[in-house]
N, CA, C and O of each residue as an XYZ file, in Angstrom:
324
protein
N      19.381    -36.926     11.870
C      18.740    -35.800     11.225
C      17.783    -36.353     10.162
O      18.212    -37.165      9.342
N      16.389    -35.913     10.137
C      15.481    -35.873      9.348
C      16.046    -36.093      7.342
O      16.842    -35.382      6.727
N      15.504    -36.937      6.982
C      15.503    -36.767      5.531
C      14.336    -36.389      4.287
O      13.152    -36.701      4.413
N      14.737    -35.856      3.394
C      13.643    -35.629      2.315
C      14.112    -36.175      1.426
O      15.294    -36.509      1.341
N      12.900    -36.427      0.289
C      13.163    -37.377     -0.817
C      12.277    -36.742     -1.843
O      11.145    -37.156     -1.593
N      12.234    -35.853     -2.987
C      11.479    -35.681     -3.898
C      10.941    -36.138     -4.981
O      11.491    -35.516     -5.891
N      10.267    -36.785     -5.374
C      10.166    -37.351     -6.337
C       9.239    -37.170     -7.400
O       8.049    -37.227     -7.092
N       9.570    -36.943     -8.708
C       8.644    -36.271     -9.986
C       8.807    -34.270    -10.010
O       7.905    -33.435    -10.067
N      10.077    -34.105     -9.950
C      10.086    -32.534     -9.377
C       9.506    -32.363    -10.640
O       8.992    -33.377    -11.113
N       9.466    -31.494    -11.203
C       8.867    -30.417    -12.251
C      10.585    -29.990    -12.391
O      11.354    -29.588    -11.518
N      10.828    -30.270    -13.910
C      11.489    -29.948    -14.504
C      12.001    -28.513    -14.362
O      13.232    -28.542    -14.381
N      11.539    -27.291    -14.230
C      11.797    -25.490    -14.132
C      11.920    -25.580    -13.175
O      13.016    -25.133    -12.835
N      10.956    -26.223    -11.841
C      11.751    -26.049    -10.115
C      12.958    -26.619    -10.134
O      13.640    -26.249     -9.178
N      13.476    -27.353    -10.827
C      14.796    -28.199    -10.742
C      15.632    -27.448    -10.929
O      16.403    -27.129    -10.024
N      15.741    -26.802    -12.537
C      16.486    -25.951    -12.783
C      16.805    -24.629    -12.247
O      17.965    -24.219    -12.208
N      15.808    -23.955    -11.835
C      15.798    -23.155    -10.755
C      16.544    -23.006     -9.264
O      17.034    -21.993     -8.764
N      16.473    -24.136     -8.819
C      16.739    -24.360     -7.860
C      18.594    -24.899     -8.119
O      19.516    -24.655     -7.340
N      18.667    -25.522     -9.196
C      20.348    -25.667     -9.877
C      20.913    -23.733     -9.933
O      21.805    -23.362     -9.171
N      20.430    -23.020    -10.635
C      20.532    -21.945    -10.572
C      20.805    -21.663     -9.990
O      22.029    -21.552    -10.052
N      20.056    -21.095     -8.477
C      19.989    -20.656     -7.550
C      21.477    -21.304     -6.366
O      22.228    -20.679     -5.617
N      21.399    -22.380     -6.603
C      22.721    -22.945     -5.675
C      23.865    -22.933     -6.590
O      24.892    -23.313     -6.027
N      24.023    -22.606     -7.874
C      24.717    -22.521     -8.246
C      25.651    -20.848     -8.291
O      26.859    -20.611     -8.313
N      24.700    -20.131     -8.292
C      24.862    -18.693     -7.677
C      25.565    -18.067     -6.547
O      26.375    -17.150     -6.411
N      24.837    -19.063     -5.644
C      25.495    -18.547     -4.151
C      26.064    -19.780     -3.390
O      25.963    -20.054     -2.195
N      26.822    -20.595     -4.610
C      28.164    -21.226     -4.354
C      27.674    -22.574     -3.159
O      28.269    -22.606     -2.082
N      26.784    -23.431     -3.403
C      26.145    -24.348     -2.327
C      25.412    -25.439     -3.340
O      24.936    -25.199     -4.450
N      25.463    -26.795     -2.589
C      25.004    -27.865     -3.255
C      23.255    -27.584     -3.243
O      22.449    -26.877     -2.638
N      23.260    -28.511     -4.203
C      21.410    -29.044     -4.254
C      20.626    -28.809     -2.733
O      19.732    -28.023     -2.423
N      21.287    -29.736     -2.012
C      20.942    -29.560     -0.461
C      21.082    -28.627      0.217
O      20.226    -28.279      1.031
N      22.095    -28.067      0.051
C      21.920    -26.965      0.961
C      20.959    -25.104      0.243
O      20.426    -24.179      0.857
N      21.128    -25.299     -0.872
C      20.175    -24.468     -1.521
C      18.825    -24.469     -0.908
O      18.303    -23.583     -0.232
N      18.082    -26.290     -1.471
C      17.162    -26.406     -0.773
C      16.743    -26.178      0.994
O      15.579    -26.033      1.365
N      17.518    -26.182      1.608
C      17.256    -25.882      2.987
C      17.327    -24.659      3.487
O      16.669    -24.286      4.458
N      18.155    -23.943      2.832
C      17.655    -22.357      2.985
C      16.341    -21.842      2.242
O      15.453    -21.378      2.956
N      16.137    -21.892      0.764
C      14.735    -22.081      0.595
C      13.565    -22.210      1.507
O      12.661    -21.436      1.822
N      13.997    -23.956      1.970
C      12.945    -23.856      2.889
C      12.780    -23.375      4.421
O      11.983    -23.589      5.335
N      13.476    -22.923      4.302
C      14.151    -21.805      5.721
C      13.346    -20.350      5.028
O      12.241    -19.925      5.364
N      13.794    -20.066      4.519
C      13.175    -18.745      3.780
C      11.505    -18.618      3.847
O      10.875    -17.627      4.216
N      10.923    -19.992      3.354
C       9.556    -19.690      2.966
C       9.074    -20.304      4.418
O       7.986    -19.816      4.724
N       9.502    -21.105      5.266
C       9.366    -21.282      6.738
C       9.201    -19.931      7.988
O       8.472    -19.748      8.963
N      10.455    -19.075      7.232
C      10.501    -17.769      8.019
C       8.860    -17.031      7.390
O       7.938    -16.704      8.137
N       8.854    -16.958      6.499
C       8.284    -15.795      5.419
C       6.690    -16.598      6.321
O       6.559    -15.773      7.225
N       6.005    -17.218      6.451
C       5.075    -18.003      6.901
C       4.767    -18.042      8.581
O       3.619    -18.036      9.025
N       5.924    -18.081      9.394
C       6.013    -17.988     10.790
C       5.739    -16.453     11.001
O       4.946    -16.063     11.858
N       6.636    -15.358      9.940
C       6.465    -14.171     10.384
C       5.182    -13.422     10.705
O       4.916    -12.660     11.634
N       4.038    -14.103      9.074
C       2.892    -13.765      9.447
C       2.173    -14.355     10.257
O       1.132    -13.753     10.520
N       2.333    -15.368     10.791
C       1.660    -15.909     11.747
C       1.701    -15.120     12.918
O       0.701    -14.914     13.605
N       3.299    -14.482     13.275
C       3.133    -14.044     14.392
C       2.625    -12.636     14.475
O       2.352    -12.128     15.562
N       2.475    -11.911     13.175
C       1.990    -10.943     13.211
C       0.424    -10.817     13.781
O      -0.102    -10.029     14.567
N      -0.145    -12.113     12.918
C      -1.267    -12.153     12.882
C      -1.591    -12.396     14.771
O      -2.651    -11.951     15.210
N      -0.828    -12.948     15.521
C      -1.153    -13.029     16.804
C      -1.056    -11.575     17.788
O      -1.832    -10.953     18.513
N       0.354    -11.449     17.354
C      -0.127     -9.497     18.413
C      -0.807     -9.094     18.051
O      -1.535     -8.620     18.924
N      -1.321     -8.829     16.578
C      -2.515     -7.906     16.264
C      -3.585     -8.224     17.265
O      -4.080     -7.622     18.218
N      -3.799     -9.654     16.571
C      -5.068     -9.891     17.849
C      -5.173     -9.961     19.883
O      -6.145     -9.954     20.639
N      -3.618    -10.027     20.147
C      -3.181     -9.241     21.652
C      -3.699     -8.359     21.576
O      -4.698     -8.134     22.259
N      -3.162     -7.444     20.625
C      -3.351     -5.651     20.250
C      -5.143     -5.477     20.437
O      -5.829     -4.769     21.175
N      -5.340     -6.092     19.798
C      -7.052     -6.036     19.369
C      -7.676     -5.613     20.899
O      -8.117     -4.592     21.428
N      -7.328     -7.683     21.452
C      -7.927     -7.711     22.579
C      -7.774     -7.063     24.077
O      -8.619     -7.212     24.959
N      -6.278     -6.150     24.252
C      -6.277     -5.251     24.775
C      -7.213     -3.686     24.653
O      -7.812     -2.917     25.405
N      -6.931     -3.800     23.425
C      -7.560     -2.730     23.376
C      -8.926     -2.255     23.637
O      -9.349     -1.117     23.841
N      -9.666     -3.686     23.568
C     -11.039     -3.964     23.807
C     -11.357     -3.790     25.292
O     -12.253     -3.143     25.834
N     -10.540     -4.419     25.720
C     -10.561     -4.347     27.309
C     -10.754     -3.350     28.112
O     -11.505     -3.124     29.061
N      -9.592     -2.560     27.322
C      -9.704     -0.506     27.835
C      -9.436     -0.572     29.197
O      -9.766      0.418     29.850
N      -8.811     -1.687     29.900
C      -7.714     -1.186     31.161
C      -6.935     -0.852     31.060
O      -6.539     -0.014     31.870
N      -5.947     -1.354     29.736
C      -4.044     -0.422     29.904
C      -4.257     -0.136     28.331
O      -4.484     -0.898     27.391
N      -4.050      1.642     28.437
C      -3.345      1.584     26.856
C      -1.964      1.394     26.128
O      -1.208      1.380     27.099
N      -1.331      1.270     25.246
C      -0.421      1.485     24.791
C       0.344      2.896     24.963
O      -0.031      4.019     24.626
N       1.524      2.486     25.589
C       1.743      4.012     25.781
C       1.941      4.571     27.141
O       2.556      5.605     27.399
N       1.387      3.823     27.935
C       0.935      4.326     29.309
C       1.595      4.610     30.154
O       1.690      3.681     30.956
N       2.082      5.368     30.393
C       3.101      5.830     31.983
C       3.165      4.361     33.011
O       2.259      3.908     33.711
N       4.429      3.879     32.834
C       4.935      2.675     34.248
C       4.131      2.738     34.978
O       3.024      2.199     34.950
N       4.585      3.413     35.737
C       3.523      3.206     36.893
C       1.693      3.190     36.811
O       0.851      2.787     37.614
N       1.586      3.804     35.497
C      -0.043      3.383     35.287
C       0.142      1.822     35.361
O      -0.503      1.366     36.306
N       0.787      0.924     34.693
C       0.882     -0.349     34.398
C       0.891     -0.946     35.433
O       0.017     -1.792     35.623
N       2.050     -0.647     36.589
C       2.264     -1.155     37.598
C       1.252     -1.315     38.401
O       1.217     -2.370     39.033
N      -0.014     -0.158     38.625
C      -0.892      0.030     39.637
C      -1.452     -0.884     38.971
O      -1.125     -1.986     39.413
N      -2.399     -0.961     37.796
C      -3.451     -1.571     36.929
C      -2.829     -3.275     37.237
O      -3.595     -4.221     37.054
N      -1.346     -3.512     37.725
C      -1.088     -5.058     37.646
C      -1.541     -5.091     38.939
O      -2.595     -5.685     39.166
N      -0.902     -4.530     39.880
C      -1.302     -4.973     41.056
C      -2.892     -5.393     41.849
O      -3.227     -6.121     42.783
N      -3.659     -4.395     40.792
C      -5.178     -4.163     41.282
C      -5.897     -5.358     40.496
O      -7.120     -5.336     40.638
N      -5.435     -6.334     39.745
C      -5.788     -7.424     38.903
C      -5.720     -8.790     39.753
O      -5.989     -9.865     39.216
């Protein structure tokens, strides 16, 4: 498994981060890895937002299938592709 090594933290992220694992009962390490689990999620989420939108977009541009559309509209519109 991968390692990290910080070095020169900033004094208030330190403590913070003591805080914080000290709160919800977890070492230095494992604080930090949910953290960075957290701001990993928080970052992926918009990313993926940012990608259906632009699905969304580029369907919509297209104006063969709308959102919404009765099955079998879909079904015919796949087959005829």
């Amino acid at each position: 498994m991968p390692t990290l090594q910080i070095r020169n933290l900033p004094e208030d992220l330190y403590q913070a981060l003591v805080f914080r694992a000290q709160r919800a009962h977890r070492s230095l390490a494992q604080q930090t890895i949910a953290d960075l689990r957290e701001v990993a999620g928080r970052c992926g989420s918009a990313r993926r937002t940012q990608v259906l939108d632009s699905i969304r977009a580029s369907i919509e541009a297209e104006g063969t299938r709308t959102p919404g559309a009765a099955p079998e509209t879909l079904l015919r519109d796949d087959r005829d592709r």
